[in-house]
C-alpha positions as CSV (number, residue, x, y, z in Angstrom):
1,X,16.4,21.4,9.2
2,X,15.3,20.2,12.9
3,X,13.6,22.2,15.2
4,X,14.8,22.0,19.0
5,X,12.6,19.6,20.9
6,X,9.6,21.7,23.2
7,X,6.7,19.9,22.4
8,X,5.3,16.5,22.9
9,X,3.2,14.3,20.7
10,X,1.7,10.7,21.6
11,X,1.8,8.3,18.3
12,X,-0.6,5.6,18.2
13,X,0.5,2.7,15.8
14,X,4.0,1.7,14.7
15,X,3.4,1.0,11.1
16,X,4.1,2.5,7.9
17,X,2.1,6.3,8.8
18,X,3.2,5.8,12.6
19,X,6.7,5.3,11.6
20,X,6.9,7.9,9.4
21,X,4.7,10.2,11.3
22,X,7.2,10.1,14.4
23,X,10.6,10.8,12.5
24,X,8.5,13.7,10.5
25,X,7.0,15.2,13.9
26,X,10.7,14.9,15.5
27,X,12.2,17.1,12.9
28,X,9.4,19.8,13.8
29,X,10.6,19.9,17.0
30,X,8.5,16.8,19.2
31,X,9.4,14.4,21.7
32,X,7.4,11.9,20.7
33,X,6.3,8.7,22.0
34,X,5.1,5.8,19.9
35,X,2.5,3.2,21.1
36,X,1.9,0.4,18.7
37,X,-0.5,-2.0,20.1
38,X,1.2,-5.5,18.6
39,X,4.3,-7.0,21.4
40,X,6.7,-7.0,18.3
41,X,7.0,-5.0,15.1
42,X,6.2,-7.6,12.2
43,X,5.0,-6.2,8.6
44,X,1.7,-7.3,7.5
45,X,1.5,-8.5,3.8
46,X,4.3,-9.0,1.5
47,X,5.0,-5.6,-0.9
48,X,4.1,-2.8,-1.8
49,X,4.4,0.3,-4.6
50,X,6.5,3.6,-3.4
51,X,5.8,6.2,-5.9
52,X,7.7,9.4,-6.6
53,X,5.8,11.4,-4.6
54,X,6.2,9.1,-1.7
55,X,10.0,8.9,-2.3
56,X,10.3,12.8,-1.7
57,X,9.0,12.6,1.9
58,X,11.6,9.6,2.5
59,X,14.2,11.6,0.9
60,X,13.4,14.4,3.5
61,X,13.0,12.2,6.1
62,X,16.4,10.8,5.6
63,X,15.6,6.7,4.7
64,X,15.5,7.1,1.1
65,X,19.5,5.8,0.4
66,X,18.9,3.1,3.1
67,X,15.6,2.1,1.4
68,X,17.3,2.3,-2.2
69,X,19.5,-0.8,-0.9
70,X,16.9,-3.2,-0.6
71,X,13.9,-2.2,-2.9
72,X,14.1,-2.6,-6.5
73,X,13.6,0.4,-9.2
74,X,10.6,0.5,-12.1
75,X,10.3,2.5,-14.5
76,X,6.8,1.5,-15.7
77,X,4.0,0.0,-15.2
78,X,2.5,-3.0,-18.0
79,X,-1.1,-3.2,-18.0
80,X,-2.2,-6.7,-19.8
81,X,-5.0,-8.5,-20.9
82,X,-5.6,-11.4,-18.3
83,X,-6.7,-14.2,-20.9
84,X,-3.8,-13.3,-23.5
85,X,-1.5,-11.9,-21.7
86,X,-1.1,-9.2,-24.6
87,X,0.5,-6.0,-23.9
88,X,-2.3,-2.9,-23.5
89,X,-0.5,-0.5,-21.9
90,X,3.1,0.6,-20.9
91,X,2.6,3.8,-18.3
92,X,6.1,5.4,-17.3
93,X,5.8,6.5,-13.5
94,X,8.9,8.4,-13.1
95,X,8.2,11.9,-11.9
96,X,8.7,14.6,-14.6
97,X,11.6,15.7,-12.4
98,X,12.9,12.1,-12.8
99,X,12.2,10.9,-9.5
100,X,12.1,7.3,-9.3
101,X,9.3,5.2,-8.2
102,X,10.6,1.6,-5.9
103,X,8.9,-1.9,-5.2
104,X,9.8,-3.5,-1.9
105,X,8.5,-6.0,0.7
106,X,7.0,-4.3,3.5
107,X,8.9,-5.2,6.2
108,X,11.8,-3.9,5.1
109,X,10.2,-0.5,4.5
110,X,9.3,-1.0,8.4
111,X,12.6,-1.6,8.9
112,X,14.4,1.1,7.4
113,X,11.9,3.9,9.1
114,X,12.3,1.7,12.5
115,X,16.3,1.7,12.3
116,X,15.7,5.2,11.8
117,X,13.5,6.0,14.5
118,X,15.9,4.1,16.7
119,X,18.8,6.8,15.6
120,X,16.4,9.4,17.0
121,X,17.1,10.3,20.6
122,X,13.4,12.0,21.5
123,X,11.3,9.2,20.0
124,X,10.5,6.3,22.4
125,X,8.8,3.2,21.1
126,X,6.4,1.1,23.5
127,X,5.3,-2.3,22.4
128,X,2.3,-4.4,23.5
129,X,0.1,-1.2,24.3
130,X,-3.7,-1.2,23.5
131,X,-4.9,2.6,23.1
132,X,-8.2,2.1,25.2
133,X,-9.3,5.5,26.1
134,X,-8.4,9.4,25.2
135,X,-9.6,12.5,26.4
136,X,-9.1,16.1,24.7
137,X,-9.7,18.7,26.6
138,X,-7.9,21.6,27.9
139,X,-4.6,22.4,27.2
140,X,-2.9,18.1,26.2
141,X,-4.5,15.6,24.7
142,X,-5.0,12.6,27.4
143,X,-3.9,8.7,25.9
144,X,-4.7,5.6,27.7
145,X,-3.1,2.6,26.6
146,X,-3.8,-1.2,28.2
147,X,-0.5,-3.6,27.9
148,X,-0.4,-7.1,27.2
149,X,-0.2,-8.2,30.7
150,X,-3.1,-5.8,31.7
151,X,-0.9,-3.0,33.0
152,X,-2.9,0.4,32.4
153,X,-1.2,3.5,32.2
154,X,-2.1,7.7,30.7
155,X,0.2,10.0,28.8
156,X,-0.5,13.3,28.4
157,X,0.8,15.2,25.3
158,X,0.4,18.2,23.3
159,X,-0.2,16.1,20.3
160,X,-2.3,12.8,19.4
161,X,-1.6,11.3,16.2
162,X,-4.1,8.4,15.2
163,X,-1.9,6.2,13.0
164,X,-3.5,2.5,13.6
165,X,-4.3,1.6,10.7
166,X,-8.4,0.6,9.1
167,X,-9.5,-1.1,12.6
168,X,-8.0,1.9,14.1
169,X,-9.1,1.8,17.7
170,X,-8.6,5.4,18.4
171,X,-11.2,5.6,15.4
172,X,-13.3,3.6,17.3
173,X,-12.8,5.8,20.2
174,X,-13.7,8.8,18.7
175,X,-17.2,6.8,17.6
176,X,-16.3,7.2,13.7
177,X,-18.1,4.2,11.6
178,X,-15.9,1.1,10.9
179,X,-14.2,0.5,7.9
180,X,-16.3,-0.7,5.1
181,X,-16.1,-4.0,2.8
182,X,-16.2,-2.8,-0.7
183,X,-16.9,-6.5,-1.7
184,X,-13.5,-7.1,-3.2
185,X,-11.0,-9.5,-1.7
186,X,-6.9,-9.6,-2.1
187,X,-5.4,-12.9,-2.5
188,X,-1.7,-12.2,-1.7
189,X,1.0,-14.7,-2.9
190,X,5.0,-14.9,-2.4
191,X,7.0,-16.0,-5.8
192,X,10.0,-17.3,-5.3
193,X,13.0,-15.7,-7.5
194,X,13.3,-17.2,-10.7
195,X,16.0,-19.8,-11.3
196,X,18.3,-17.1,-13.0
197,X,17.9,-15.0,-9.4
198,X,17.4,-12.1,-11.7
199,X,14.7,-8.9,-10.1
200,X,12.9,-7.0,-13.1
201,X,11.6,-3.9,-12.4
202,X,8.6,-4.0,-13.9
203,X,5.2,-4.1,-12.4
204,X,2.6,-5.8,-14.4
205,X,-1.0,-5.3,-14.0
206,X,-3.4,-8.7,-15.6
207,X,-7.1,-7.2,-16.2
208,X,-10.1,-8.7,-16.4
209,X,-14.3,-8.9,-15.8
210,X,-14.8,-7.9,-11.7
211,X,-10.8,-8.9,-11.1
212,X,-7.4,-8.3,-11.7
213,X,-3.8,-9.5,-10.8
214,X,-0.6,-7.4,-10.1
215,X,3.0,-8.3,-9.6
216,X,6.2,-6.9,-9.3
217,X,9.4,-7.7,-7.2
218,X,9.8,-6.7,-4.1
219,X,13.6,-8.1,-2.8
220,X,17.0,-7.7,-4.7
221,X,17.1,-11.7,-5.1
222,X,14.1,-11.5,-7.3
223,X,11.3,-12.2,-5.1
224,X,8.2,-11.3,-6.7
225,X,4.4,-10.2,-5.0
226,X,1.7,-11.2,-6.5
227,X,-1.9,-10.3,-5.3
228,X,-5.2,-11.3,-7.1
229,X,-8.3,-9.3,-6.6
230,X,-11.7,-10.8,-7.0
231,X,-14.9,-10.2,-5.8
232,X,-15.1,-11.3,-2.0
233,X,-16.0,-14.5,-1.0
234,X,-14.3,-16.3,-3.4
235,X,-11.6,-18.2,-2.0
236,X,-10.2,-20.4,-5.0
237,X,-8.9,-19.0,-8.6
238,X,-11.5,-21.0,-10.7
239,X,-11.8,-17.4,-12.4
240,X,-8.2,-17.5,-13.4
241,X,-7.9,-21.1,-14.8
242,X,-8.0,-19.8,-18.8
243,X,-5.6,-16.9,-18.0
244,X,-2.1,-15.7,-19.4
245,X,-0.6,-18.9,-19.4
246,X,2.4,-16.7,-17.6
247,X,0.2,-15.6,-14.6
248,X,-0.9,-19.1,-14.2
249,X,2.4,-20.6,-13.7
250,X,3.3,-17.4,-11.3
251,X,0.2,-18.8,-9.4
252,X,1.5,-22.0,-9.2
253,X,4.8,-22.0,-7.7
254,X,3.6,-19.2,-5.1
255,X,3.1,-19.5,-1.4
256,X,0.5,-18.5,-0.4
257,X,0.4,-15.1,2.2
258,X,-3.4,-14.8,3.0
259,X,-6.8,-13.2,2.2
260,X,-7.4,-9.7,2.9
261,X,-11.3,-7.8,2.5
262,X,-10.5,-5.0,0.6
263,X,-12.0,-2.3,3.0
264,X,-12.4,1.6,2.9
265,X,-13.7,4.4,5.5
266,X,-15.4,7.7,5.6
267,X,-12.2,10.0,4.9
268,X,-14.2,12.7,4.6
269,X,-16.0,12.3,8.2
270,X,-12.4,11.3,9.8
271,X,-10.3,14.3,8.9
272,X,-12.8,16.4,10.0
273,X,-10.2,18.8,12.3
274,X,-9.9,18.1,16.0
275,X,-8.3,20.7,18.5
276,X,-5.5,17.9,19.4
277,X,-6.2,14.8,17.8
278,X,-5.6,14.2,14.3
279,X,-5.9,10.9,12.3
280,X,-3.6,10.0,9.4
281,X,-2.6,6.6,7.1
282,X,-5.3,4.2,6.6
283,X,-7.2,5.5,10.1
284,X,-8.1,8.4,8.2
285,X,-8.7,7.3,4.8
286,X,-8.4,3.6,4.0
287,X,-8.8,3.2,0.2
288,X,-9.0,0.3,-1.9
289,X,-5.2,-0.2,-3.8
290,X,-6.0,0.4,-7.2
291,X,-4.0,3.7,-7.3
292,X,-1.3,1.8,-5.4
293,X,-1.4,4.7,-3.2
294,X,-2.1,3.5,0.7
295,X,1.4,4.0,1.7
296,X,2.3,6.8,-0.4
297,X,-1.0,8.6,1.5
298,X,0.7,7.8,4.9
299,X,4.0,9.3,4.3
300,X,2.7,12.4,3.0
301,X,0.7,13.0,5.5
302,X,3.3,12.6,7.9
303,X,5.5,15.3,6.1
304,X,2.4,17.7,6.0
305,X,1.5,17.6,9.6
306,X,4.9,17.9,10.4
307,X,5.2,20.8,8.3
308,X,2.0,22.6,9.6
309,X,3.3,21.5,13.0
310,X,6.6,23.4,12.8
311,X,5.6,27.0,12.6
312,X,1.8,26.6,14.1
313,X,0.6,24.9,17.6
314,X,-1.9,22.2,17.0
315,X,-5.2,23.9,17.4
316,X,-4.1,26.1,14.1
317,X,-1.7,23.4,12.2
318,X,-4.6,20.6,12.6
319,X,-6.9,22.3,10.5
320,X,-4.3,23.4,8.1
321,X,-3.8,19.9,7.5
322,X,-6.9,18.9,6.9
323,X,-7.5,21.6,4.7
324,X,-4.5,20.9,2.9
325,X,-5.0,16.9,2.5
326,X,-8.9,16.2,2.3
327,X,-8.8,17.7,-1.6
328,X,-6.0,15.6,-2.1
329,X,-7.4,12.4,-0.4
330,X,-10.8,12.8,-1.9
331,X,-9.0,13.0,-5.6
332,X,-6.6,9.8,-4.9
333,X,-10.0,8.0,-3.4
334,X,-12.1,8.9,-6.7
335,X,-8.9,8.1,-8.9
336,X,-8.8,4.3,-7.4
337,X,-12.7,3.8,-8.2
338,X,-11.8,5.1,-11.8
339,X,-8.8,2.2,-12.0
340,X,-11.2,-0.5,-10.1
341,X,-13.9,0.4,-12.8
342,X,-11.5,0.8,-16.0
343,X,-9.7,-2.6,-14.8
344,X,-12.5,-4.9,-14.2
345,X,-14.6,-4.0,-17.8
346,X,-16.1,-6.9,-19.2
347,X,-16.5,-7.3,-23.5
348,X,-17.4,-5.7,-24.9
349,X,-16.5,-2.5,-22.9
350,X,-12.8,-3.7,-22.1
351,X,-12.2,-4.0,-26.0
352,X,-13.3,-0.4,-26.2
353,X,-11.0,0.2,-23.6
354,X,-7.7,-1.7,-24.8
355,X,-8.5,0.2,-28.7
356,X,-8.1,3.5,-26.5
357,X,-5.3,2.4,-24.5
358,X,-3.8,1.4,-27.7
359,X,-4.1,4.7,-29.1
360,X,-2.4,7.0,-26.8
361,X,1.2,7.2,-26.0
362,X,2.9,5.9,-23.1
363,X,3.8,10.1,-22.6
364,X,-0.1,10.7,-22.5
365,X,-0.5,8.4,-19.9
366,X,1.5,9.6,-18.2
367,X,0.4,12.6,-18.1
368,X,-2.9,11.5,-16.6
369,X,-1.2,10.7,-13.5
370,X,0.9,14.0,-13.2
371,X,-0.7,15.7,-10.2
372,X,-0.1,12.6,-8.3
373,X,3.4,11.3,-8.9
374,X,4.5,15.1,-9.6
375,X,3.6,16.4,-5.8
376,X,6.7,17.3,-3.5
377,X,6.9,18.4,-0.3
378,X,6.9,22.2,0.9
379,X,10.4,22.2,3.0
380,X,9.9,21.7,6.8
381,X,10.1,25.6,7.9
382,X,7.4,26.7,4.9
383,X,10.5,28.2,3.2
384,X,11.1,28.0,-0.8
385,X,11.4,24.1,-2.2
């Protein structure tokens, strides 16, 4: 269902939650306008993990056959022991409605929710456009944006969504405290497909004292990520050298994509409601990725906004929102720190853990993680699901 366009919203950040947050505000009836501050659209980082709650707001928004074509299906995820490689845990991660749950390389996410916004005649994207100053007072929202070549130039909206990301200027703006090291770093790595070119599903999870590694394929040819996470500061894998023999030969035929600080921000201080200035994706609530859920965060909050959006004007729906996510946010944030601490156990609390892993089913498990992979979205105009 799509409202008729009347209202106007400003978009700062073309990423994942800007993306998303401009085809979910068009179908609630806003011309929006995009500013992403980067002169061309290029994904940062390799993959990343779309669970089943994620893939209902795609499905809504339209992307989800396009993204089925180039992101690969799992069905579980393998938790292992990083020196033995021995299996501790199989988790399922379908939804109980049988929603699926996708891998896939971030820029071809980007891609599909940029060829989508493309289709969409009331959505303009401008490239190259610093936000540098915003005013919200009065009836619109005031955006100034800075170009590349020093150009300066205001919008006025009804609407200002903050979607730039965890050195979010318009956070900056708004005089929130930066993001936040949390002393972890990611290690991210490309792994080229197997000789066979075959792409398994599976997501595999190697745990051990203060790190972990994760992988899973991200491209139909087979391409695998793979990022390590150790405590920061430590640029070489010495602390993987007497690992799964598997992971270590992973390691070695991968290139290399970067280091990353693992950082996080006050979401409870950030979505704090504003009369016409709301903040969503990592701008609002950066989180480590232990729950894998840093995307899947983004596009439901573009779905909700849009949804509070379509039958309220801002200085009502932006509350609403907040009201409906911070719970949410706050349980997703405290879920991660339970994963970082369960994960990175040293002996002899990790052999505690595995003997309890051991013991419960892969349906119990499951079941643990039912509020989050379970949620769907309320239909656009509040009506029944």
């Amino acid at each position: 269902m799509r409202a008729s366009v009347s209202r106007t919203a400003i978009v700062a950040g073309g990423g994942i939650a800007g993306l998303s947050s401009a085809l979910a505000l068009s179908l609630a009836g806003y011309e929006v306008e995009i500013f992403e501050r980067s002169p061309r659209l290029e994904a940062v980082g390799a993959g990343l993990q779309l669970s089943p709650n994620a893939l209902d707001v795609l499905a809504r928004l339209g992307v989800l056959d396009a993204l089925t074509q180039v992101a690969v299906a799992a069905r579980s995820v393998t938790l292992r022991s990083g020196r033995t490689g021995t299996v501790l845990a199989r988790i399922p991660v379908e939804s109980t409605a049988g929603r699926g749950y996708l891998s896939v390389h971030r820029a071809d996410l980007q891609r599909v929710l940029l060829d989508a916004v493309e289709r969409v005649g009331w959505i303009r994207l401008h490239l190259g456009q610093n936000l540098s100053a915003l005013q919200d007072e009065g009836p619109t929202v005031c955006a100034s944006f800075r170009s590349i070549d020093g150009t300066a130039s205001t919008v006025s909206a009804d609407l200002l969504v903050i979607a730039d990301g965890v050195h979010s200027a318009g956070a900056a703006l708004l005089d929130y405290a930066p993001a936040r090291n949390t002393g972890v770093q990611a290690l991210r790595f490309a792994v080229p497909p197997d000789t066979d070119g075959s792409a398994t599903g599976e997501i595999e999870a190697w745990l051990g004292t203060k790190r972990h590694a994760v992988s899973y394929t991200i491209r139909r040819d087979g391409s695998r990520n793979l990022v390590v996470l150790q405590p920061d500061g430590q640029t070489r894998l010495d602390g993987f050298s007497l690992w799964d023999q598997r992971l270590r030969s992973m390691l070695e035929r991968a290139d290399p994509v970067g280091v990353w600080p693992i950082l996080d921000v006050d979401h409870a201080e950030r979505m704090v409601p504003r009369a016409r200035i709301v903040l969503v994706g990592d701008a609002a609530h950066a989180m480590p990725p232990y729950a894998a859920q840093g995307a899947a965060m983004a596009i439901e909050d573009a779905w909700v906004l849009a949804c509070q959006l379509f039958v309220s004007p801002p200085e009502v729906a932006l509350p609403a929102f907040a009201a409906l996510r911070a719970p949410r946010i706050a349980k997703v944030v405290k879920r991660a720190a339970f994963h970082r601490f369960v994960y990175h156990l040293p002996p002899p609390a990790s052999w505690a853990r595995n003997a309890a892993m051991a013991a419960r089913s892969p349906a119990s498990l499951r079941a643990d993680l039912g509020w989050l992979y379970d949620w769907t979205a309320a239909p656009l105009d509040g009506g029944p699901t």
